[in-house]
LOGUDO-474462 format. One record per residue (C-alpha): residue number from 1; residue in one letter; x, y, z. Coordinates in nm, 4 decimals. Layout:
BEGIN
rec seq: NUM, type: A, x: X, y: Y, z: Z .
...
END
This chain:
BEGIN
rec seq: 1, type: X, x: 19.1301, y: 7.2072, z: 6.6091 .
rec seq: 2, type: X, x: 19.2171, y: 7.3600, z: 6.9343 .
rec seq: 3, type: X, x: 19.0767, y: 7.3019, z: 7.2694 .
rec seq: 4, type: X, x: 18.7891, y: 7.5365, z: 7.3604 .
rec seq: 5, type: X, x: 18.8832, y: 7.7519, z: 7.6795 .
rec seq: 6, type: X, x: 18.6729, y: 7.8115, z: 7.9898 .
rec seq: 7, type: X, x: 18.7053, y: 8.1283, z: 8.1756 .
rec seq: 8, type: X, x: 18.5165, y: 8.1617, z: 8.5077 .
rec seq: 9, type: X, x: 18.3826, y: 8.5328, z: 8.5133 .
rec seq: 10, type: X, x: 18.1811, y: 8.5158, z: 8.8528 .
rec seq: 11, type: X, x: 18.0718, y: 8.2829, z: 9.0936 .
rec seq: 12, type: X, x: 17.7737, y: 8.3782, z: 9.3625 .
rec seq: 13, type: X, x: 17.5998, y: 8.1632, z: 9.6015 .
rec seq: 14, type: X, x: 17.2665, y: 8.1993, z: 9.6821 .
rec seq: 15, type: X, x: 17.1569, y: 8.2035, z: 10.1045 .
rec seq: 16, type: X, x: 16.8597, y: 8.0855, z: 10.1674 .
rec seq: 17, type: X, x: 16.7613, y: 8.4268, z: 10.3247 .
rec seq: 18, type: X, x: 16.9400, y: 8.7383, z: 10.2447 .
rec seq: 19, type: X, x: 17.1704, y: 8.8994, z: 9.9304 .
rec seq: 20, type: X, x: 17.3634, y: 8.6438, z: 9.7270 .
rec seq: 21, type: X, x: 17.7446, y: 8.6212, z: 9.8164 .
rec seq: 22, type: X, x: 18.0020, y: 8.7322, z: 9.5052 .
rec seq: 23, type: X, x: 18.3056, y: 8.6608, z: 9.3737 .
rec seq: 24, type: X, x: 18.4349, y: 8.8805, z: 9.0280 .
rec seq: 25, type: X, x: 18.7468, y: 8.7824, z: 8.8602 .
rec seq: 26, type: X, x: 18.9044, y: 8.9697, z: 8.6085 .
rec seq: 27, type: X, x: 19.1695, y: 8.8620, z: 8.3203 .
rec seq: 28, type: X, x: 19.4558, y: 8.6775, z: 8.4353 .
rec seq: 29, type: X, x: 19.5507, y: 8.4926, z: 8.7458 .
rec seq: 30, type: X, x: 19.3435, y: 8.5696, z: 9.0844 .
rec seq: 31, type: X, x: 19.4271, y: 8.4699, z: 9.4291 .
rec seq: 32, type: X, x: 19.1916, y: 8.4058, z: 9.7170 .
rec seq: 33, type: X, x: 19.3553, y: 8.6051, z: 9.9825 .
rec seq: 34, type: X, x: 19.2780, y: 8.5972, z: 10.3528 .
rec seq: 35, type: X, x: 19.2807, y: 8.4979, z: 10.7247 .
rec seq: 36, type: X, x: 19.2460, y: 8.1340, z: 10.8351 .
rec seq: 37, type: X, x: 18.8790, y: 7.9798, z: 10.8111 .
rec seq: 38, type: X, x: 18.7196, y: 8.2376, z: 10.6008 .
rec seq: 39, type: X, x: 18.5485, y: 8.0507, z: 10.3264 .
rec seq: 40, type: X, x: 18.8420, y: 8.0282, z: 10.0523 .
rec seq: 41, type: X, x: 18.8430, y: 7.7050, z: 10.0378 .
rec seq: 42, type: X, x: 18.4500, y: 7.6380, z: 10.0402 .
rec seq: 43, type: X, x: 18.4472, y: 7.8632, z: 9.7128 .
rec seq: 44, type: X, x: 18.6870, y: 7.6503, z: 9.5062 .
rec seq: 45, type: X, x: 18.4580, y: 7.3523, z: 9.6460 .
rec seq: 46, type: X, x: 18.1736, y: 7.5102, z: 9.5489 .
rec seq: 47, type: X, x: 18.2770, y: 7.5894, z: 9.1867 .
rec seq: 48, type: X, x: 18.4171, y: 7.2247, z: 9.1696 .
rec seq: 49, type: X, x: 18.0510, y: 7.1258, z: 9.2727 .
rec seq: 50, type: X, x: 17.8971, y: 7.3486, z: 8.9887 .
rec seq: 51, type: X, x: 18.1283, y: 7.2248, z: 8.7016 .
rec seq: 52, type: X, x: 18.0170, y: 6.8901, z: 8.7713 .
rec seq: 53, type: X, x: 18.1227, y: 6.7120, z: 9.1072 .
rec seq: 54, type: X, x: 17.8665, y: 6.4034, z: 9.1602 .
rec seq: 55, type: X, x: 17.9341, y: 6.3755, z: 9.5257 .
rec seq: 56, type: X, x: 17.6564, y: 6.4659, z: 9.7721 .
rec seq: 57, type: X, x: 17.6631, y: 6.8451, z: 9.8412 .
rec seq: 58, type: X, x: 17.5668, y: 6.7472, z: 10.1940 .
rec seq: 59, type: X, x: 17.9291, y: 6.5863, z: 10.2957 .
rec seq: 60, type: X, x: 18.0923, y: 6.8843, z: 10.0718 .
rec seq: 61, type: X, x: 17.9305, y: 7.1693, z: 10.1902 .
rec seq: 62, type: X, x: 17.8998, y: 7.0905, z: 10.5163 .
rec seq: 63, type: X, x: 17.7683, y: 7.3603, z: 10.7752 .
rec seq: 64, type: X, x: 17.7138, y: 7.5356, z: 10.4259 .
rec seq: 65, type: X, x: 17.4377, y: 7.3228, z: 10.3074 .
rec seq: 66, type: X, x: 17.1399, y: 7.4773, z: 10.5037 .
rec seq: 67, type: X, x: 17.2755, y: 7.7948, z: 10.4551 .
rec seq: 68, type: X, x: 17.3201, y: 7.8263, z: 10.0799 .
rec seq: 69, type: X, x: 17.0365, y: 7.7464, z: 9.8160 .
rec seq: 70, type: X, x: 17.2362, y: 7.7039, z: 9.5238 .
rec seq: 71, type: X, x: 17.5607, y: 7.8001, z: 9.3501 .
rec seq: 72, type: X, x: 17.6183, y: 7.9818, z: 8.9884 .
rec seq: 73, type: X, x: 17.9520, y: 8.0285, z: 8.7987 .
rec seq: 74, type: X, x: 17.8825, y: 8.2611, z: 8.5061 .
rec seq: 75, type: X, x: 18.1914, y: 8.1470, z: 8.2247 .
rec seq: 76, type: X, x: 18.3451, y: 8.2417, z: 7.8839 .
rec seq: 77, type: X, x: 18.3472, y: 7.8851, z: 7.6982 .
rec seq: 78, type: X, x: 18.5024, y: 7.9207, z: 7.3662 .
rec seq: 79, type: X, x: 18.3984, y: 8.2523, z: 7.3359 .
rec seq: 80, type: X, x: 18.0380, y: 8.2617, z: 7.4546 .
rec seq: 81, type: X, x: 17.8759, y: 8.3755, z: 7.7679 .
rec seq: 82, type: X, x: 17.7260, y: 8.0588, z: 7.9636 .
rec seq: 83, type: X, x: 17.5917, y: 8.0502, z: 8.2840 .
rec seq: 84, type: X, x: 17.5528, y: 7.7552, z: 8.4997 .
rec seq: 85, type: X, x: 17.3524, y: 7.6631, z: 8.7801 .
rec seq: 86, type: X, x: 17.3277, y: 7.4169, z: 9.0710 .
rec seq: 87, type: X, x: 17.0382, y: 7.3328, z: 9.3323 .
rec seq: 88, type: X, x: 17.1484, y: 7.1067, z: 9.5748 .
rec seq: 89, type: X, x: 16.7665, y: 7.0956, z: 9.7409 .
rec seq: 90, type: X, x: 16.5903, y: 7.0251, z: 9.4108 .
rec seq: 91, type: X, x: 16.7453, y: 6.6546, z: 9.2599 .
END
């Protein structure tokens, strides 16, 4: 039996004022590209955080956590559409 696959579709982050923030990937490899101290990083700890990290979003985030609400990474597992969902103010 193989091993189901997870795609990550989208990941958005949700301010507590204001539009969400966005990230679309498409099929195949994607690269975070740009200049130093942008956020690049802070979205690969984010999704980290919303696959399952159990450390406190608070040390993670950092200057991030009383910005952001929560964070959502909309996947392909083994074929299906899943969404799922963090809240980092609601335990």
């Amino acid at each position: 039996m193989a091993n189901p696959t997870l795609v990550v579709r989208e990941l958005f982050r949700l301010p507590s004022g204001g539009p969400e923030d966005r990230l679309e990937f498409t099929t195949g490899v994607n690269l975070l590209v740009g200049p130093p101290n942008t956020g690049k990083t802070k979205w690969l700890i984010m999704l980290d955080y919303v696959l399952g990290d159990v450390n406190d979003p608070r040390e993670k985030f950092e200057e991030l956590y009383d910005k952001y609400e929560s964070v959502t990474a909309v996947c392909i597992l083994a074929g299906e559409e899943i969404t799922i969902e963090r809240r980092w103010r609601e335990f």
